[in-house]
N, C-alpha and C positions, 0 to 999 in steps of 0.2 A: 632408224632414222629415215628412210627412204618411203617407209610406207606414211609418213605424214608429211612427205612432200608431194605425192602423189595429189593431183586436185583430187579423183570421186574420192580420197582419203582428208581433206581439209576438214578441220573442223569446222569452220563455217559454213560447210556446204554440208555435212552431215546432220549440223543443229538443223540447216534452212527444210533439209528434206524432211526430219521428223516433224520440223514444227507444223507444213503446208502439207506434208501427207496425209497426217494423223488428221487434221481437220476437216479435207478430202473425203476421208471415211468416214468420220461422224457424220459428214453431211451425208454422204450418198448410201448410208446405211438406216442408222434410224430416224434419223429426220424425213429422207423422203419415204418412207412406208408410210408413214402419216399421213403426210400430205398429196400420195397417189390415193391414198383412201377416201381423202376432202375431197380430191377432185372428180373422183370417178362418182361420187354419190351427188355431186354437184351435177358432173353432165347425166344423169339419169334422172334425176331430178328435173333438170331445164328440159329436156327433151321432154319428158309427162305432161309438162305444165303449158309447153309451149302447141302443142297437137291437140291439146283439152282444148288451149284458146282460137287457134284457129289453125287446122291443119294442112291447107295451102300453101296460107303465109310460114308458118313453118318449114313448109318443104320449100319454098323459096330460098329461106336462109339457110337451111340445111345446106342445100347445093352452093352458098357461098361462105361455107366453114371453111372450105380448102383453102381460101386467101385469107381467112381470119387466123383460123389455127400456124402457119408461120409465120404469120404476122406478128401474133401474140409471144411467140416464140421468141424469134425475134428480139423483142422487145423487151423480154424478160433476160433475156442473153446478156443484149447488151446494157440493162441495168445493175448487172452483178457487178461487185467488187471484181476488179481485175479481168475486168472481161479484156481489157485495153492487151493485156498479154500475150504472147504467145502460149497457145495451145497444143502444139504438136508435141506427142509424143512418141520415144523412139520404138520402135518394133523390129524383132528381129536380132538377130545375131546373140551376141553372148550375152551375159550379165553386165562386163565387166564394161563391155563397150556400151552399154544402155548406159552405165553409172558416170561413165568417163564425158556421153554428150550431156548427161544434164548436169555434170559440172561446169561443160563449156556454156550450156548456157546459165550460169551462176555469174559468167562475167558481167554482172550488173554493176551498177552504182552503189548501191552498199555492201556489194562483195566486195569491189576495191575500199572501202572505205574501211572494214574490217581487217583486210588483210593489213591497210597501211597504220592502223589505232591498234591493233594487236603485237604487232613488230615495230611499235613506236622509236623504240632504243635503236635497233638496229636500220633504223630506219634514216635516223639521228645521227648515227654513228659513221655510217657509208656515205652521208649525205646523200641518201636516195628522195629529197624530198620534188626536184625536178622529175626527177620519174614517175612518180604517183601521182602530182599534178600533170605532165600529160598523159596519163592513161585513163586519169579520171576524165579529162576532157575527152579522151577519143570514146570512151563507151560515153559519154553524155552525147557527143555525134550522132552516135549507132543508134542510140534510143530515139533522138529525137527525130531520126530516117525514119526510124522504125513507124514511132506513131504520127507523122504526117501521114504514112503511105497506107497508114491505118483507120485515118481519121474520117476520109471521102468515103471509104466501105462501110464503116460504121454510123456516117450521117447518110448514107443512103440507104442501108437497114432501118434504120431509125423512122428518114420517111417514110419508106414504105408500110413499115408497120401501123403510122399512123394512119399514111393515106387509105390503107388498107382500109381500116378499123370505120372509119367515116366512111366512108367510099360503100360500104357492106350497110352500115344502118342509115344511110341515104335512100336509095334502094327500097330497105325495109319500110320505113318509113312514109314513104310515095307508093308502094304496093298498097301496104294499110291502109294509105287513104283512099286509094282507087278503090278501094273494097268496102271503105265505109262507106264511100257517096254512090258507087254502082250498085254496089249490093245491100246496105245498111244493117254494115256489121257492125258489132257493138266497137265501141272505141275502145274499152277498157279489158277486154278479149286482146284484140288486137295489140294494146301496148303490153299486155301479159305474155303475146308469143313472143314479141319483138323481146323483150329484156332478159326475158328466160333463153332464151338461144343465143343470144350477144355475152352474156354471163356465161353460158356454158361452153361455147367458143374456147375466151380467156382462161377457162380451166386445162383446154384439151391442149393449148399451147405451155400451160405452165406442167401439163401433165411430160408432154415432150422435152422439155429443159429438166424433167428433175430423172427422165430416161440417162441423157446426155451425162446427169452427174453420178450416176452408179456406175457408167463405165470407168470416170474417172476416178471414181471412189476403188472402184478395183484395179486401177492400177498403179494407186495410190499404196495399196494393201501389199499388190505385191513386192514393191521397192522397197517399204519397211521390214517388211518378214524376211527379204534378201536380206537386208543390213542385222536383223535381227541372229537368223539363222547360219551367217556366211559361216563356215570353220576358218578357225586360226590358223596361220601358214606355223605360226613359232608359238606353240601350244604346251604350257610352264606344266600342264596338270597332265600332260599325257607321260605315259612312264615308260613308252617306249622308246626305239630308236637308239643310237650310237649312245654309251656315259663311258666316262673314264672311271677305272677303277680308283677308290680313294687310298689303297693301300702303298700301290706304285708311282700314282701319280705327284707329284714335284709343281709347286708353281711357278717356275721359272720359265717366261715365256718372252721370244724374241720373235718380232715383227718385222720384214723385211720388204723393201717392193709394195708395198703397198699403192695401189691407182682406185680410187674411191671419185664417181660421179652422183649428184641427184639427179632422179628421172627427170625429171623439169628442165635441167639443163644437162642435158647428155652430154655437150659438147664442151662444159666449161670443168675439167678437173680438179678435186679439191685438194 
């Protein structure tokens, strides 16, 4: 009974892990191999194309890949699904303690909502519905602390990566022309480096964001393979350890003194 009171033992939080794990790895396994493939053949590409077209202006832009590439970064970041989230993950210490913080953070909005639709009866029965309406409000609280204090970081990544992105083919742009009218270089040279390097930029950023998702993909991998691989504390199929004999043994059994708590609430005896 205890060990399904235990949160990193709840079933809602062991479906939440497989389901957002397993996906974790799909992505940062065979999805991105693919498209580090797209992208690395994309930047060797733009770079050929753009030094054929004019390779000053190239080496111009080159020298401001470094504000394009996090920019672009950036920008793909915070377009994912759930980027709004927290990202940290715990490191360190045991297992059991990794399992135990990302069940704390499980106290979401639809963890309360499950726990309270699951134990409907009991729920009913106690009259615990004052309860679950304020806990639903305090983590709706938390959340919405959460993403105001999130929101200014993420609208100034956001500009940046744009202002970035204009700010770099501004620049490129007024170069090429200084180069057309001073020097009369072809125009169509010119807009050939300029798209070829701005295109290959956007890849070296999306190349960096799908780095970002193999770490998380493995450590996605390794929290499943834990829950996969953990051994049973009370294991039916091992054959060892203490048995009573069936010849002598009697089922006549008297229980006495008994003091029984669940971990969740150590201090309220049942």
């Amino acid at each position: 009974m205890s060990f399904f009171d235990k949160q990193e033992n709840n079933v809602g939080y062991l479906t939440g892990v497989l389901s957002s794990d397993v996906i974790s790895m799909k992505t940062g396994s065979a999805g991105n191999a693919i498209a580090l493939v797209q992208s690395f053949a994309a930047i060797v590409a733009g770079l050929v194309i753009a030094f054929i077209g004019d390779a000053r202006l190239a080496a111009v832009i080159l020298a401001c890949l470094v504000i394009v590439i996090p920019a672009s970064a950036a920008q793909a970041q915070i377009s994912q699904p759930g980027a709004r989230k927290s990202k940290g993950d715990s490191s360190g210490g045991d297992e059991k303690g990794n399992l135990l913080q990302q069940a704390e953070k499980k106290e979401s909005v639809s963890f309360v909502m499950s726990e309270a639709l699951n134990g409907i009866r009991i729920v009913t029965a106690y009259s615990l519905e004052p309860y679950f309406t304020q806990r639903f409000s305090q983590v709706l609280h938390k959340t919405l602390l959460a993403d105001e204090r999130a929101a200014f970081f993420l609208g100034f990544c956001w500009g940046f990566s744009q202002g970035a992105q204009y700010a770099v083919n501004a620049l490129a742009f007024w170069y090429g022309g200084e180069l057309i009218k001073n020097e009369g270089k072809d125009p169509t040279q010119i807009m050939q480096a300029i798209f070829a390097l701005t295109f290959s930029g956007s890849s070296i950023g999306q190349t960096v964001l799908f780095s970002s998702d193999a770490g998380k993909a493995e450590k996605a991998a390794e929290r499943v393979y834990y829950l996969i691989d953990r051994p049973s504390k009370i294991d039916s199929r091992d054959p060892g350890g203490k048995s009573l004999d069936p010849r002598t043994f009697r089922g006549h059994i008297e229980v006495e003194r008994i003091n029984f708590v669940y971990p969740s609430r150590p201090h309220i005896p049942v």
